[in-house]
C-alpha positions in Angstrom: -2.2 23.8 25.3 -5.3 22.6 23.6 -7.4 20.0 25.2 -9.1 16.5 23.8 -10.8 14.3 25.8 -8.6 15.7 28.7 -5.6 15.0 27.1 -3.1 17.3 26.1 -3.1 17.9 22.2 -0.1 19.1 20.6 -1.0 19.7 16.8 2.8 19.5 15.3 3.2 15.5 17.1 -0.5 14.3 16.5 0.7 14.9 12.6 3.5 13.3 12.7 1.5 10.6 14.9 -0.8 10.7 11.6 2.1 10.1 9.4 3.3 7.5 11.0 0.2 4.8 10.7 0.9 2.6 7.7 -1.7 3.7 4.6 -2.1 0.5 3.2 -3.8 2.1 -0.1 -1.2 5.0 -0.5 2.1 3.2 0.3 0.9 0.2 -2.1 0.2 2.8 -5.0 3.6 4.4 -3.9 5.6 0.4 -3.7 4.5 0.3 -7.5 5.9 3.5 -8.4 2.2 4.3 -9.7 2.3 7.4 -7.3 5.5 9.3 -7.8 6.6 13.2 -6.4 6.9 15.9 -8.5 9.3 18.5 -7.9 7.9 21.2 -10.7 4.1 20.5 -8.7 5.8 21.1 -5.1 7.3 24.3 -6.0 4.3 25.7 -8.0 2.0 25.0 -4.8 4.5 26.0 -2.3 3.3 28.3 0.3 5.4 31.7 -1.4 3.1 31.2 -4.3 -0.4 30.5 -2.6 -1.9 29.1 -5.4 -4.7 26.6 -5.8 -3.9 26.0 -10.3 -1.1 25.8 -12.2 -0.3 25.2 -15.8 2.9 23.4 -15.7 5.4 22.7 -19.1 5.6 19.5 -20.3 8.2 19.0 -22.4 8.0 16.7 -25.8 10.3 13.6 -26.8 12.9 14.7 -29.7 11.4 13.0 -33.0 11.4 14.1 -37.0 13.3 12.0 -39.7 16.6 11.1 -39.7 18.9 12.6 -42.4 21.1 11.2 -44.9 24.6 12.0 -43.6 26.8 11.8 -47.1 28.5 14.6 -47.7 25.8 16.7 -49.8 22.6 16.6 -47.9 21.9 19.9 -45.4 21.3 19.2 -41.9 18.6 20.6 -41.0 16.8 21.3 -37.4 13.1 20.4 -35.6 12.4 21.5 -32.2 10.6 19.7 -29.9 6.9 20.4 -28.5 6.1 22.3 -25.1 3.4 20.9 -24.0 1.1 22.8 -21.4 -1.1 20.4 -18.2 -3.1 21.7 -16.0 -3.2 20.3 -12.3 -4.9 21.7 -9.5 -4.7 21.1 -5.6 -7.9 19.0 -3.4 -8.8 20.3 -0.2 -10.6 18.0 1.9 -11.4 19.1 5.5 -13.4 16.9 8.1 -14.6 17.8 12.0 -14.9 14.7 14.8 -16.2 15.2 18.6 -14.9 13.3 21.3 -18.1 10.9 21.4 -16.6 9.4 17.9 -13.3 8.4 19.8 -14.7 7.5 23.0 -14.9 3.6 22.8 -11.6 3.2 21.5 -9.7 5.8 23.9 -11.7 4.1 27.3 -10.8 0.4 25.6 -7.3 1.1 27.1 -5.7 1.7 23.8 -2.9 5.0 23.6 -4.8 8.2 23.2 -2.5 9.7 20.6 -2.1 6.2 18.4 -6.2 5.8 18.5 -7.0 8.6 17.2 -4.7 9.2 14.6 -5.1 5.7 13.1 -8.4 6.6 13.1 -7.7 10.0 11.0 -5.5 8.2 9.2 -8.0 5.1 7.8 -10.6 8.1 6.7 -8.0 10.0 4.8 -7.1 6.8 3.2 -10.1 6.6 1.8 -10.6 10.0 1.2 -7.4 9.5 -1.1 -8.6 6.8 -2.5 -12.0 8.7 -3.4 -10.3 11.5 -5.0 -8.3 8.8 -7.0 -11.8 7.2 -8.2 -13.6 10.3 -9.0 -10.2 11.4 -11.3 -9.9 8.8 -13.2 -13.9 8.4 -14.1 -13.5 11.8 -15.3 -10.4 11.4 -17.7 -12.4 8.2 -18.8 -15.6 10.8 -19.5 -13.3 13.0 -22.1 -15.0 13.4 -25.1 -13.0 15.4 -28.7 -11.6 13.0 -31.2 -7.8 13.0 -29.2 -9.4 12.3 -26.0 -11.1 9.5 -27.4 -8.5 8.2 -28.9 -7.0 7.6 -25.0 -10.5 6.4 -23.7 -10.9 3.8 -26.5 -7.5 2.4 -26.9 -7.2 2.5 -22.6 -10.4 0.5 -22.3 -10.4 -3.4 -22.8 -14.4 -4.3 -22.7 -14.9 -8.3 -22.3 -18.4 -8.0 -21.5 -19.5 -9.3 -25.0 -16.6 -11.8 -25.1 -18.2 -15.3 -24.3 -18.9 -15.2 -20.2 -17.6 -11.6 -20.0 -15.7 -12.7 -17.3 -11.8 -12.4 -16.9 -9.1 -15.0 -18.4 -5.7 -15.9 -18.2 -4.9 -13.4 -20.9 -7.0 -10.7 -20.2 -4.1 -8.4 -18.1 -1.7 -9.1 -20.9 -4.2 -8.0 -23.6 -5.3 -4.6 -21.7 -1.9 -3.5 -20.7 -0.8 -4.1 -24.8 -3.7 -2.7 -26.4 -3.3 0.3 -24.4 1.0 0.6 -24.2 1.8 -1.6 -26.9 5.5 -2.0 -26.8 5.5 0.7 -23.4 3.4 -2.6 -21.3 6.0 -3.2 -19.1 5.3 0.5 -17.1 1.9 -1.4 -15.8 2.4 -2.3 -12.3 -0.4 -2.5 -10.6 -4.3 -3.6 -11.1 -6.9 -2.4 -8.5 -10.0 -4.4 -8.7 -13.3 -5.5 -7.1 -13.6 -8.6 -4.9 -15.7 -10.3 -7.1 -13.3 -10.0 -10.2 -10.4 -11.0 -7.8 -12.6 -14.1 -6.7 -12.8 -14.9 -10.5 -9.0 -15.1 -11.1 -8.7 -17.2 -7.7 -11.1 -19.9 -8.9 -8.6 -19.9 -12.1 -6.1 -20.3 -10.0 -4.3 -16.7 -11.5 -4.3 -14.8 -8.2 -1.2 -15.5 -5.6 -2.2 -13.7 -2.4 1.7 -12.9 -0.9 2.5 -14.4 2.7 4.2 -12.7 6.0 5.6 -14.5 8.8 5.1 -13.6 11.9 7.8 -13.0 14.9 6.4 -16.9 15.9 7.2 -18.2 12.4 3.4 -18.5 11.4 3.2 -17.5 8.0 0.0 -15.7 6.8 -1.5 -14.7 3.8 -2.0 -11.0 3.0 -4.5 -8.7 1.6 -2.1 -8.1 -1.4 -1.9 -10.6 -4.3 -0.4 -10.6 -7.4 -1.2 -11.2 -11.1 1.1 -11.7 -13.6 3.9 -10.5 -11.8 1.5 -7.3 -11.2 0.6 -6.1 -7.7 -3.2 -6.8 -6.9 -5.4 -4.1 -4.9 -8.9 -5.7 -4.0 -10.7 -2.8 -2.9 -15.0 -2.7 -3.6 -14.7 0.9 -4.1 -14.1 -0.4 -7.5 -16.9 0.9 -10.0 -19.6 -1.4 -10.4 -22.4 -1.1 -13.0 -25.0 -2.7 -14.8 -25.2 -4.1 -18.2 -28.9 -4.8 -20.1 -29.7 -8.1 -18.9 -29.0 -6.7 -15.0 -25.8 -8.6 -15.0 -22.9 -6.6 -12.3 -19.8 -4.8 -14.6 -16.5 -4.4 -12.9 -14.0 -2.0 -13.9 -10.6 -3.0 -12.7 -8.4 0.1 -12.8 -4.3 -0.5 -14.2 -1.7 1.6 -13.5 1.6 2.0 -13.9 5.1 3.5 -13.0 4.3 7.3 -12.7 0.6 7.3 -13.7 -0.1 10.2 -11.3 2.2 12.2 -9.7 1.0 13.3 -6.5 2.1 16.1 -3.9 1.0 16.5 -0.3 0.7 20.2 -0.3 -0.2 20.8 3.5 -2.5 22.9 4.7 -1.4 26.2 7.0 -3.2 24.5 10.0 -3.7 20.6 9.4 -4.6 19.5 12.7 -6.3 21.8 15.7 -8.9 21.2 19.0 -11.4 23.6 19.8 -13.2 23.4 23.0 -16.9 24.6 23.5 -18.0 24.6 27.2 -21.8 25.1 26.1 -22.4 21.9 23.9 -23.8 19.1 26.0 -22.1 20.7 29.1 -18.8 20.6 27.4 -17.7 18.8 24.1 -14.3 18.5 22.3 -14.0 18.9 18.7 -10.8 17.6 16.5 -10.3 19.8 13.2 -8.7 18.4 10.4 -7.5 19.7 7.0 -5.8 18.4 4.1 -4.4 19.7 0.9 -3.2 17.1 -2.1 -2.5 16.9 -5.8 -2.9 14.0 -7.9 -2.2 14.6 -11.6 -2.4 11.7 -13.6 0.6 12.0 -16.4 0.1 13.3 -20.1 -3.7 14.4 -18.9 -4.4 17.8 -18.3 -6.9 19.5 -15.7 -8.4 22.2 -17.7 -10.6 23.9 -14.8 -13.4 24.3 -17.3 -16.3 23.7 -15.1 -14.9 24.5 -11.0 -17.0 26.7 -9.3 -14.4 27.5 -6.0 -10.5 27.2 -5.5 -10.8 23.1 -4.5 -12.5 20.8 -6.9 -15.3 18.2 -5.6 -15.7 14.6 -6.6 -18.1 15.5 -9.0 -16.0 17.9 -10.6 -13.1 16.0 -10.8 -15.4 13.6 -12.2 -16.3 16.0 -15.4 -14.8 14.8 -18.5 -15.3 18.2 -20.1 -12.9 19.4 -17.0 -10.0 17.1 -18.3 -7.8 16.6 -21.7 -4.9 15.0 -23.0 -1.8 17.5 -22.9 -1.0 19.6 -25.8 0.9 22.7 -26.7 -2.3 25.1 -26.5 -2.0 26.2 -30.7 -4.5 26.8 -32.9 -4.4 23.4 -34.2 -3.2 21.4 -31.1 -0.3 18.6 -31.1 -1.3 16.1 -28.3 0.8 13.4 -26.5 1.3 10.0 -27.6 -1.8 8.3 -25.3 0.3 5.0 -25.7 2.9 7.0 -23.3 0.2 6.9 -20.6 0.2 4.6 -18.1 -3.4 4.2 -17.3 -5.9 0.8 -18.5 -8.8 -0.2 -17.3 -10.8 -3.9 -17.9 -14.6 -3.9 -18.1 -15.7 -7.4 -16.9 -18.7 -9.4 -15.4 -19.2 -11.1 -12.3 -20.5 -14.6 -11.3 -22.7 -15.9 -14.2 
């Protein structure tokens, strides 16, 4: 059996040890319902079919005009759209020697539960990453129809007296963007310094844990309007003219993505090399994941191998809203999309 740091490595139970480390980014996104599974993206990725794309029917909401039921008007029949997305599976693989563990595993603490929290923070954020990259790029679309999503999805308060957020801003984002479909928003991930803003306006309540003693503690999660709040300064942060910070605050709601850990054939493996610095230990570790944000289709356009990079994902001309692939194109309602984002400034 393989070999890490002298200690016996068993690549089945390290996973599961790996599972097992609360993901505070993931399992929040997951507690809102903005993450949800997909059985249709499983079984297209499953190992049988060993596939890295798939174009995946969407099917369309029954509409057309009522008729007059009286006895002389003909009934007659529309069929709904088939609409065609596109999602494709990230592969993300990372290498660590023992050195990188070696301060935490001497410190005393269980081999097995160091270095899996440890795996398990960086794919956090490699998650988290993959999120960010996806959702610049469906913000980068460009075509009338796409625009129409970007536009009516963005609420920009720079120019809007401090540019800074208010007590109505949340409400006014998630409506301009769902009108009467607002209530699906459930979450809001945003910078610190946005997050500091609502907390001086007294609009952010951080929720509380008590402890086994009965201390009660605030934690990193707060809310906002009855929304969950991520603070996270990942967050993309620009600049405006004057060289004034602009936040965007992401909001999503129930079933924005829906996201499938695919698995790789060999997640986690050791390899030993005897010649390396008179003996070194190396941890392997892979990881294969789909996040397809709903009504938004991955179109592959610009890819060059099977797994798309940040920067890809980050290509607007690689993403479009659904639509049933005609000559002349029928596109989802955007309004049925559960993705918003707020532009906002910082401190004055």
């Amino acid at each position: 059996m393989a070999k890490f740091d002298s200690k016996t490595f068993n690549p089945q139970a390290f996973g599961i040890y790996v599972d097992k480390i609360p993901q505070l980014k993931k399992n929040e996104l997951i507690k809102s319902r903005a993450l949800r599974g997909s059985s249709e993206i499983r079984n297209a990725f499953s190992s049988q079919s060993g596939t890295a794309y798939a174009i995946l029917p969407m099917f369309g909401l029954l509409d057309g005009d009522v008729l007059n039921y009286d006895g002389q008007t003909d009934i007659t029949a529309t069929k709904t759209n088939t609409y065609e997305r596109g999602v494709v599976v990230v592969g993300r693989a990372k290498a660590w020697v023992e050195s990188d563990f070696a301060e935490d595993i001497t410190g005393g603490a269980g081999f097995m539960d160091s270095v899996a929290a440890q795996v398990a923070e960086y794919f956090d954020e490699v998650d988290q990453d993959t999120l960010l990259a996806i959702l610049e790029g469906i913000y980068n679309m460009t075509g009338d129809e796409n625009l129409a999503f970007v536009n009516e999805h963005t609420y920009d308060i720079t120019s809007d007296g401090d540019g800074m957020v208010e007590p109505a801003t949340l409400n006014k984002a998630i409506q301009k963007a769902g009108g009467d479909n607002k209530n699906k928003f459930t979450l809001a991930i945003m910078h610190s310094e946005v997050a500091t803003n609502l907390e001086n306006l007294n609009l952010l309540t951080y929720l509380k844990q008590t402890d086994a003693k009965g201390i009660q503690r605030d934690l990193t999660l707060a809310s906002w309007n009855g929304r969950t709040v991520l603070i996270d300064d990942s967050m993309p942060v620009s600049e405006d003219k004057d060289g004034k910070s602009v936040y965007t605050t992401y909001i999503l709601g129930e079933g924005a993505f829906d996201y499938e850990n695919i698995g790789a054939k060999v997640p986690y493996e050791m390899d030993r090399n005897p010649s390396v610095k008179g003996g070194q230990d190396t941890l392997y570790a892979r990881q294969r994941k789909c996040f397809a944000p709903f009504g938004i289709s991955y179109t592959k356009t610009n890819q060059a191998t099977l797994s798309p990079t940040n920067e890809e994902l980050k290509d607007g001309s690689n993403w479009s809203l659904v639509n049933d692939g005609s000559a002349e194109p029928k596109y989802i309602n955007h309004r049925s999309i559960p993705i918003a984002r707020i532009i906002s400034k910082g401190r004055l």
